[in-house]
Backbone as CSV, one residue per row, in Angstrom:
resi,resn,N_x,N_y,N_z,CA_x,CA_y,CA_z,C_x,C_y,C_z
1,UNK,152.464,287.970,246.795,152.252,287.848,245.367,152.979,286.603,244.867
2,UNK,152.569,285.750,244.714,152.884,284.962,243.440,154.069,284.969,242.481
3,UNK,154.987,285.112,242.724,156.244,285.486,241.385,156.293,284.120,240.209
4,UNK,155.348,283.270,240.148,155.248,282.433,239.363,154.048,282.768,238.307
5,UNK,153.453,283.350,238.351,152.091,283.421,237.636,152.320,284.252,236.256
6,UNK,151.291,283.154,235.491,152.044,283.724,234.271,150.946,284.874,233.533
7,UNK,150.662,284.917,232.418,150.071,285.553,231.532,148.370,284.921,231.845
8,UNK,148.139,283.796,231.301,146.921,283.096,231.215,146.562,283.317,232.873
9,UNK,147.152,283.465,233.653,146.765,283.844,235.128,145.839,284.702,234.966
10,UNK,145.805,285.461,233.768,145.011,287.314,233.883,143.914,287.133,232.853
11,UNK,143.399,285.493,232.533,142.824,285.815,231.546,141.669,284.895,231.532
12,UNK,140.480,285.394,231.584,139.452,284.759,231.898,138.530,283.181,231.091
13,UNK,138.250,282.564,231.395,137.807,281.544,230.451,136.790,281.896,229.696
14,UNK,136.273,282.985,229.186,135.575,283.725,228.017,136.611,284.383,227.254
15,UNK,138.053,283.948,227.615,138.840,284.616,226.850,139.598,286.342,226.851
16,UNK,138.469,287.078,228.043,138.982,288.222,228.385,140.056,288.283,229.336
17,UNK,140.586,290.203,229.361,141.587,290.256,231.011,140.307,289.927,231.900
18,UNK,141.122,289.272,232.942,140.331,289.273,234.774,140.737,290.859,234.777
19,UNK,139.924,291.582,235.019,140.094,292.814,235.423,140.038,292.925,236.391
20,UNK,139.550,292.110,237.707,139.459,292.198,238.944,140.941,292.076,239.596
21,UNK,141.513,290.823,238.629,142.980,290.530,239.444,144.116,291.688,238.929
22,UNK,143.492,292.052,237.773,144.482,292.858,237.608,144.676,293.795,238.552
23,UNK,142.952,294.344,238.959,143.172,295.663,239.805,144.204,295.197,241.178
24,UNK,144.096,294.219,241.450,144.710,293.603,243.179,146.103,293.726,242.640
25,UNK,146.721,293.309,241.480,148.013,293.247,241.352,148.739,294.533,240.917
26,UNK,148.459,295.402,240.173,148.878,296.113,239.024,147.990,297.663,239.560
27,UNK,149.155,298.877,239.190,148.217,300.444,239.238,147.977,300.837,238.041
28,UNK,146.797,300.919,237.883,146.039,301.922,236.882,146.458,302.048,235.640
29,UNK,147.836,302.607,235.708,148.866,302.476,234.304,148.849,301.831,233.660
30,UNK,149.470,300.603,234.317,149.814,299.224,233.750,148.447,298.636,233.623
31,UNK,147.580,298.888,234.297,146.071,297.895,233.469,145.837,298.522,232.735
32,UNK,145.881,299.759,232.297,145.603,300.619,231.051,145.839,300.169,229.534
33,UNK,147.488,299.821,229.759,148.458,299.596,229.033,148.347,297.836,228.448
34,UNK,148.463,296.931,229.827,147.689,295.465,229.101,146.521,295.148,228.352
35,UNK,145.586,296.019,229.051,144.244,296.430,228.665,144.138,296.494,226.887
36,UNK,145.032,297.599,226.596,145.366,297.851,225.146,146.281,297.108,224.324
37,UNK,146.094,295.853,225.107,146.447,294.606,223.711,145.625,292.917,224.201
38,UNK,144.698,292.803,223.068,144.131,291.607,223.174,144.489,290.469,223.697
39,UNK,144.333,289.873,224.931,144.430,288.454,225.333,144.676,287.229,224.245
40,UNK,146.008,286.732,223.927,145.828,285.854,223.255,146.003,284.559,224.024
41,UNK,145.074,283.612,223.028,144.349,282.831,224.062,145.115,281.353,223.656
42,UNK,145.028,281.361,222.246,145.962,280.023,221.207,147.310,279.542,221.316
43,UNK,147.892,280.552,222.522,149.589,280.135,222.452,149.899,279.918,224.069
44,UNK,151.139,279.303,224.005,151.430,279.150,225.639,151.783,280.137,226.132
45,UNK,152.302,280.871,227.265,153.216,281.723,228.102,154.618,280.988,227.842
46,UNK,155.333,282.308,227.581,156.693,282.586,227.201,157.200,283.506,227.721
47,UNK,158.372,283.343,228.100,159.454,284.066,228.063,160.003,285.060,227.085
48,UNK,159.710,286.400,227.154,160.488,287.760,226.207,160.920,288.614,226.712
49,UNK,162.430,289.223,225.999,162.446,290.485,226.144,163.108,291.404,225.411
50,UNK,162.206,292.234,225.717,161.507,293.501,224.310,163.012,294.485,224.125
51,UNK,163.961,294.501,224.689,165.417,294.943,224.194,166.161,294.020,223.613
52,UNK,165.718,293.265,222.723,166.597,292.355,221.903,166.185,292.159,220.693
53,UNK,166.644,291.832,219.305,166.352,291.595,218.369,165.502,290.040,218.655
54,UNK,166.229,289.123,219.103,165.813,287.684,219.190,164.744,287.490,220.782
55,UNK,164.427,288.848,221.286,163.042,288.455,222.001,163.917,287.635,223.812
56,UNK,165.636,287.743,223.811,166.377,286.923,224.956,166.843,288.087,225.494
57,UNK,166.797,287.656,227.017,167.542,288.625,227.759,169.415,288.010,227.997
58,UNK,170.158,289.187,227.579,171.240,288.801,227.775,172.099,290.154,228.783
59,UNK,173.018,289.696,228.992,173.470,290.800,229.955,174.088,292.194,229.382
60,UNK,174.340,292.086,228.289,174.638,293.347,227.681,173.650,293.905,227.577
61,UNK,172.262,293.751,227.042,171.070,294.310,227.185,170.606,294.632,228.420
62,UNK,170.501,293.982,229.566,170.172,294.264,230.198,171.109,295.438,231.493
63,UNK,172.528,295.305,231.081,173.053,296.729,231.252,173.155,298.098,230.659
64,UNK,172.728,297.893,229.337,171.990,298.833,228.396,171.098,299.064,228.824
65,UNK,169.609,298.724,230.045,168.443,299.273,229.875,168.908,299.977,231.025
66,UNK,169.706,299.397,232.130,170.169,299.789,233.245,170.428,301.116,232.668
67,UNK,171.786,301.127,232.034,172.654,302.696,231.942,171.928,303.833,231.362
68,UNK,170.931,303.047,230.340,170.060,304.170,229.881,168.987,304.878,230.915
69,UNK,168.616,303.811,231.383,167.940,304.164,232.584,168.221,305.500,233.512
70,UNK,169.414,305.211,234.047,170.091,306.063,235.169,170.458,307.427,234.338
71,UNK,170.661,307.357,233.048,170.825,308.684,232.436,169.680,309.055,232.317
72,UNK,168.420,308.725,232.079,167.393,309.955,232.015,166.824,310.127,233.228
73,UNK,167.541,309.479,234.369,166.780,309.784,235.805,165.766,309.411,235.960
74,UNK,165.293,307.446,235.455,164.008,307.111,235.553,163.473,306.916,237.060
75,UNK,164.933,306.417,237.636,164.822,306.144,239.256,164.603,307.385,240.437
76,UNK,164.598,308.376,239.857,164.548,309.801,240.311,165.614,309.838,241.474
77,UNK,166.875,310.122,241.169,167.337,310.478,242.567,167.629,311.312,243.130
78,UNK,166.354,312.439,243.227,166.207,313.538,244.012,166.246,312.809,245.413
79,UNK,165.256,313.767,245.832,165.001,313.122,247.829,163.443,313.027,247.843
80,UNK,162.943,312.350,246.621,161.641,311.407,246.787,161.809,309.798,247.571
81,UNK,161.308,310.329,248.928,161.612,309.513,250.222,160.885,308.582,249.617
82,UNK,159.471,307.998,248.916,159.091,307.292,248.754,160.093,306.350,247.287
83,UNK,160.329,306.619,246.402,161.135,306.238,245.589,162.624,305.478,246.288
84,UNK,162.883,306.069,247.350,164.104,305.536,248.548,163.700,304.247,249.064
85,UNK,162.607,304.783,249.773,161.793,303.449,249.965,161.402,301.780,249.559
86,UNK,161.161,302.514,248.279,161.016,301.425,247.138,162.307,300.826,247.193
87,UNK,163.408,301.154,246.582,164.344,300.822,246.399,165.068,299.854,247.377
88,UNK,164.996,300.466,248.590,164.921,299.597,249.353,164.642,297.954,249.896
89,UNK,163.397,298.176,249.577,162.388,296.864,249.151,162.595,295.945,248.564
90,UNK,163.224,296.717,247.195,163.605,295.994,245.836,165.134,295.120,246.475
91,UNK,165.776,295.725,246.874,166.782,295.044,247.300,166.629,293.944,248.513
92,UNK,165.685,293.702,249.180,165.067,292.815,250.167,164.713,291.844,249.325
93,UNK,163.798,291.791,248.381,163.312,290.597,247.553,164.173,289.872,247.678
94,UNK,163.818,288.462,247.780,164.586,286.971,247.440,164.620,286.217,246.131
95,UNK,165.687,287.098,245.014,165.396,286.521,243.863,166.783,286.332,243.178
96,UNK,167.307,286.411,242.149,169.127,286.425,241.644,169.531,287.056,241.673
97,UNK,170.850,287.460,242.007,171.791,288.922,241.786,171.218,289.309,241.002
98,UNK,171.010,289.082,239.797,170.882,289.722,238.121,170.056,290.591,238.406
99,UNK,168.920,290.273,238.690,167.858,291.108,239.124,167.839,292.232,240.179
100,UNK,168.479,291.625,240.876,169.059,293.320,241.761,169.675,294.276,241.052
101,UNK,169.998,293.757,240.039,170.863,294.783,238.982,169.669,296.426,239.136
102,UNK,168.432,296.071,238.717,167.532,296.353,238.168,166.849,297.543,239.595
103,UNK,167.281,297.392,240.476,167.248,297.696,241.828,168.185,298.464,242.309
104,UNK,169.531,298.560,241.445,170.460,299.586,242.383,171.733,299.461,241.334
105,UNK,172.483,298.264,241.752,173.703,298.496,240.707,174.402,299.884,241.273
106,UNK,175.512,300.091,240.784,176.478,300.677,241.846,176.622,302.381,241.592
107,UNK,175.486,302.670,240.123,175.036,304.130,240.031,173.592,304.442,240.852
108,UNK,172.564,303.020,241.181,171.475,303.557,241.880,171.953,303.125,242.969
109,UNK,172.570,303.485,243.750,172.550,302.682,244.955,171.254,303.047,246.086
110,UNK,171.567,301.783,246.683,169.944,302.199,247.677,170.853,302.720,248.785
C-alpha cells in the first residue's frame, strides 16, 4: 500500500469516489462511512485532526485518544488471537515512534 496517497487518490475525474480502489484498500465500514460525505473536488489535500479545536495533531491529544481508547477497551484485550495479531503488525510497520503510540504504548502492549 502506498502510505503516501492522498484524498484525490479516491476520486474519480467525473468528480466521484473510485469505488473500485476503495474496495482494494478499505472494509466495508469505512467505504460506507467515506461514501457518506461528498468528494470535494475545489480544494487541495490536507492535513487534519479531528481531536483538536485547530484541526493539529499535538501530543497531548493524541495521548488523550490513546488513554481514552484503552479505557473503553477499543483494542479488545481479551484473547482475540486475531486482534494480537494485528497488533503485532502494527508494531512491524516502518514509520515514527509517535505512531507506534497508536499500536501499543505501554497499556496496549503487543
Amino acid at each position: 500500500m502506498d502510505l503516501n496517497l492522498k484524498v484525490n487518490s479516491f476520486i474519480t475525474a467525473a468528480g466521484t469516489w473510485n469505488v473500485v480502489l476503495l474496495r482494494e484498500l478499505f472494509v466495508k465500514e469505512d467505504i460506507e462511512r467515506i461514501m457518506s460525505y461528498p468528494p470535494v473536488i475545489n480544494m487541495p489535500d490536507c492535513w487534519i485532526w479531528a481531536h483538536t479545536k485547530e484541526w493539529v495533531y499535538n501530543v497531548k491529544s493524541g495521548n488523550w485518544l490513546v488513554s481514552s481508547l484503552v479505557s473503553t477497551d477499543v483494542f479488545g484485550q481479551g484473547n482475540n488471537t486475531l486482534i494480537k495479531q494485528l497488533k503485532k503488525r502494527c508494531w512491524k510497520i516502518e514509520t515514527e515512534p509517535k505512531i507506534h503510540l497508536f499500536c501499543g504504548g505501554s497499556s496496549l502492549v503487543h
